[in-house]
C-alpha positions in Angstrom: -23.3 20.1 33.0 -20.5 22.4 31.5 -17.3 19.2 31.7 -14.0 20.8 30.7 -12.5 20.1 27.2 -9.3 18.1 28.8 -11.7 15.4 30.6 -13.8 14.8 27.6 -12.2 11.5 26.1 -10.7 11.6 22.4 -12.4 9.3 20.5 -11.5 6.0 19.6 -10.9 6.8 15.7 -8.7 9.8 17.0 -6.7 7.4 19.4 -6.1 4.7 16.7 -5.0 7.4 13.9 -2.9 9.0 16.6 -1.1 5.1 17.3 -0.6 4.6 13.7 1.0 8.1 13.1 3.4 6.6 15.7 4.1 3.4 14.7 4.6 5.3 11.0 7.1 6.8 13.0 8.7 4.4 14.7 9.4 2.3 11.3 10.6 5.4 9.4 13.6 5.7 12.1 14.1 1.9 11.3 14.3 1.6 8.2 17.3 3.6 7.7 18.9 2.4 10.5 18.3 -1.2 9.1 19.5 -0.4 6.0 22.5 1.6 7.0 23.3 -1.9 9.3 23.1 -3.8 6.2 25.7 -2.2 4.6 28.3 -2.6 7.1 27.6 -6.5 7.1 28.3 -6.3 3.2 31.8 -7.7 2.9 31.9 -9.7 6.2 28.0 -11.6 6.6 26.2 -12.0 3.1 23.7 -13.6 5.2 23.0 -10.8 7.5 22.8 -8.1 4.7 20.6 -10.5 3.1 18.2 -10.4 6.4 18.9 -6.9 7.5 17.9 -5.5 3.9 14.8 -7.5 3.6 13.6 -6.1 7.1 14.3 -2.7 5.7 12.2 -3.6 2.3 9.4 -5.2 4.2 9.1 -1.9 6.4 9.2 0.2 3.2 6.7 -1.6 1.8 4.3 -1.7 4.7 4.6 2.2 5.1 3.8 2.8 1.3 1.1 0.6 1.7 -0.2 2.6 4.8 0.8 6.1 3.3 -1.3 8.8 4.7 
C-alpha cells in the first residue's frame, strides 16, 4: 500500500532534534534580552543584575554545552 510522504510519521529522533533546535532557539533570544535587562538594573538593583546576569551565564553555558 502506496501511503503518501506527509502521513508517514517523522521519527521520534527527528522530533526530539527538531525540539531541541527550538529550545536552542528560544534561549539564544534570551540570553540577550537577559543580559541587556541586567544592565539597566546596574546602578539602581545590584541585586537584580546580580540575578539577571547569572540567568544569562547559566543559559550561555547550557547552549555551549549543547552546541550542535
Amino acid at each position: 500500500m502506496d501511503t503518501p510522504p506527509a502521513l508517514i510519521p517523522a521519527p521520534a529522533a527527528y522530533i526530539r532534534d527538531q525540539q531541541i533546535a527550538d529550545l536552542r532557539t528560544a534561549l539564544q533570544r534570551a540570553v540577550p534580552l537577559l543580559a541587556f535587562a541586567a544592565g539597566r538594573e546596574a546602578d539602581t538593583d545590584p541585586r537584580q543584575l546580580e540575578l539577571l546576569s547569572a540567568a544569562a551565564d547559566d543559559l550561555t553555558y547550557m547552549l555551549d554545552r549543547t552546541a550542535s
